[in-house]
C-alpha positions in Angstrom: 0.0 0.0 0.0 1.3 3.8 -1.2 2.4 5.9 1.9 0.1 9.1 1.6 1.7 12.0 0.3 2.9 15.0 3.3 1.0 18.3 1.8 3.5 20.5 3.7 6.4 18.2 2.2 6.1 19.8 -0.8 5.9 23.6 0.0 8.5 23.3 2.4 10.5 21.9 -0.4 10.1 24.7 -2.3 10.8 27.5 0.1 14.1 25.7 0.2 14.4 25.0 -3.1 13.9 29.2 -3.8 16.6 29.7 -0.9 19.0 27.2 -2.6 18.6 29.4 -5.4 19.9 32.5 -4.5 23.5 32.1 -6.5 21.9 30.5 -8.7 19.9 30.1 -12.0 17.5 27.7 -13.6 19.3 27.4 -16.6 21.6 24.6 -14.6 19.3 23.3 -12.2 18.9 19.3 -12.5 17.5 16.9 -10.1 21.0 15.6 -9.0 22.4 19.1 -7.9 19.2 20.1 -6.6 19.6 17.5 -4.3 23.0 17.2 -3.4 22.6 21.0 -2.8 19.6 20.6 -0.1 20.7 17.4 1.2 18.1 15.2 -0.1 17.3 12.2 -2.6 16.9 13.1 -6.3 13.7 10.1 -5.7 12.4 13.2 -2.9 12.0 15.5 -6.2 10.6 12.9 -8.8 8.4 12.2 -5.9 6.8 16.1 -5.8 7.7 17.1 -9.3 8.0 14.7 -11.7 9.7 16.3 -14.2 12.6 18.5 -14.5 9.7 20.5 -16.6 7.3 20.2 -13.9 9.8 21.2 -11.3 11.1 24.6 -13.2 7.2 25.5 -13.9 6.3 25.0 -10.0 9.4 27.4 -9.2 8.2 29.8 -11.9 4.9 29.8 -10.1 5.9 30.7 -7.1 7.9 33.2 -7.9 5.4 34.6 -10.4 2.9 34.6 -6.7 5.8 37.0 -4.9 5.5 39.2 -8.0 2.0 39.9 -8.5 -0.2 42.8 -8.2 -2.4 43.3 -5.4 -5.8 42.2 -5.8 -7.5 44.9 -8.6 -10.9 45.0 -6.7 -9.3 45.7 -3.2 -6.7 48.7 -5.4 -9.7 49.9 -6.9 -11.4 50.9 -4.0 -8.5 52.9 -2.5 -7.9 56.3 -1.9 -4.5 58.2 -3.2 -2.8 57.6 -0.3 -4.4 54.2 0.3 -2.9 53.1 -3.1 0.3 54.9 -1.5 0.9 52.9 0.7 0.0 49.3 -0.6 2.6 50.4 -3.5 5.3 51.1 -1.3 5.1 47.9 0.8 5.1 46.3 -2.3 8.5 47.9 -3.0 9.8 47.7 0.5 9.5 43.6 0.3 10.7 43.8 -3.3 14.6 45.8 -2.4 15.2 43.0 0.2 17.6 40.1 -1.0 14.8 37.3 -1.2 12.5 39.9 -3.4 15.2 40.8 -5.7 15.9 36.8 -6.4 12.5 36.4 -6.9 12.5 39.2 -9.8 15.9 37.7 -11.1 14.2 34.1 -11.8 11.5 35.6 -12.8 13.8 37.5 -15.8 15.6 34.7 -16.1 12.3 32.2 -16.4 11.2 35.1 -19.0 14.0 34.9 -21.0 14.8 31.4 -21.5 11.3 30.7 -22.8 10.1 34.2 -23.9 7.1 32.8 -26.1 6.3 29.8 -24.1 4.9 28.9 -20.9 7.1 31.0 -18.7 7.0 33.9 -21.2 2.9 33.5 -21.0 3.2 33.9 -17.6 5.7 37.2 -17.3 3.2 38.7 -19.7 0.1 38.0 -17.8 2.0 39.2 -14.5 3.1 42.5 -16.5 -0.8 42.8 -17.9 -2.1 42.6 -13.9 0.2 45.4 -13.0 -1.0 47.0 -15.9 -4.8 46.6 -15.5 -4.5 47.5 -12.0 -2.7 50.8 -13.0 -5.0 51.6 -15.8 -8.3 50.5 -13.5 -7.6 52.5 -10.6 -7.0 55.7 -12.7 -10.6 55.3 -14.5 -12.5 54.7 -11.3 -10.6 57.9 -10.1 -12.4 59.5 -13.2 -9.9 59.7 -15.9 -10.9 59.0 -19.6 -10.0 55.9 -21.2 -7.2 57.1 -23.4 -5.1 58.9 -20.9 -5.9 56.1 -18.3 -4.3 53.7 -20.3 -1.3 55.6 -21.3 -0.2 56.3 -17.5 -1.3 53.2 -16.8 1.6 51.4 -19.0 3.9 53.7 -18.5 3.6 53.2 -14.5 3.3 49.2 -15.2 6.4 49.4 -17.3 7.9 51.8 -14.9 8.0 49.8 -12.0 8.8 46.6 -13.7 12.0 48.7 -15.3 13.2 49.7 -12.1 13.0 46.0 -10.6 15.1 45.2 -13.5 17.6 47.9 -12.9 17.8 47.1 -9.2 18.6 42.9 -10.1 21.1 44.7 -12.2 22.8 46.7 -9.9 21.3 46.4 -6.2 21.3 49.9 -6.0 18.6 49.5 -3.4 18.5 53.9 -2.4 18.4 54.8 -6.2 16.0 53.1 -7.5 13.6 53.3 -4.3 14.0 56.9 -4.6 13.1 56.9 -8.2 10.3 54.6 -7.3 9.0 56.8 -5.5 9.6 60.0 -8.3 7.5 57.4 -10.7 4.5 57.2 -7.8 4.6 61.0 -7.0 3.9 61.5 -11.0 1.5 58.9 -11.3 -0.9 59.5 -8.2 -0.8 62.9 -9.5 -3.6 62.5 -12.6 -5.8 61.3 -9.7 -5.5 63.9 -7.1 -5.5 66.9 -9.9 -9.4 67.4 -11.5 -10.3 64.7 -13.6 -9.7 64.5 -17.6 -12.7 62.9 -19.7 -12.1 62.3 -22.8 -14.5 63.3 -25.5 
């Protein structure tokens, strides 16, 4: 008779697995370092993952989790500084170590596979950030057009500055131009609204 599978097992596996990770990338993750590098069997992963495949796409989606925007409903309801202040606890847990491996798989995941799976999933993270921008400036009364133009450029914004600070862990800089990008972006809802014609 099968032993029943632990349900922790598996996510404690993975919070390791993520630690394990932080020198490292996916591009040279197999089963047998993986293992050897948290002390385990290589049968331990089969057993949760499968695949290689399997394994790399359960990583990607918890990292993809760390990365999201908040919930749109619960963003849409906010005031300026309400939305203030969700934003920049966002970035305060994205400039510690752990948040900027997170974003570093994540690019990496992206790249490696920029029109399959992975890639799906960067772009549906990057379209959340960006419906959530977009969203909360039209229930703040702004027309369509404009909404959606400041509503990319603060989605692509923030995800640019994530990027720079993988890239150089210049943690004051870019938190500082963060919040520049923020100040300019909260500003088309607390000025009069613009409808469009």
């Amino acid at each position: 008779m099968a032993r029943p599978q632990n349900l922790q097992r598996k996510p404690q596996l993975l919070a390791g697995i993520l630690d394990y990770l932080q020198d490292k990338n996916l591009a040279g993750l197999s089963f047998r370092s993986l293992a050897e590098g948290l002390g385990i069997s290589s049968y331990m992963l089969v057993y949760h993952f499968g695949t290689r495949e399997q394994l790399v796409a359960e990583i990607v989606a918890q990292v993809q989790a760390g990365l999201a925007a908040p919930p749109r409903a619960q963003m849409l309801q906010l005031a300026p500084e309400g939305f203030r202040e969700q934003m920049l606890r966002f970035w305060s847990q994205s400039m510690t170590a752990r948040g900027r491996q997170l974003q570093r798989l994540g690019f990496e995941a992206a790249m490696q596979d920029p029109g399959g799976a992975f890639g799906n999933h960067s772009a549906d993270l990057y379209g959340g950030w960006q419906d959530v921008a977009t969203g909360w400036l039209r229930a703040k009364g702004l027309g369509p057009e404009t909404a959606e133009v400041e509503g990319r450029l603060f989605a692509a914004g923030v995800h640019g500055l994530l990027y720079e600070h993988v890239l150089t862990g210049q943690t004051q800089q870019t938190t500082a131009a963060f919040r520049r990008l923020l100040d300019r972006y909260l500003s088309y809802a607390q000025s009069s609204p613009r409808l469009e014609q």
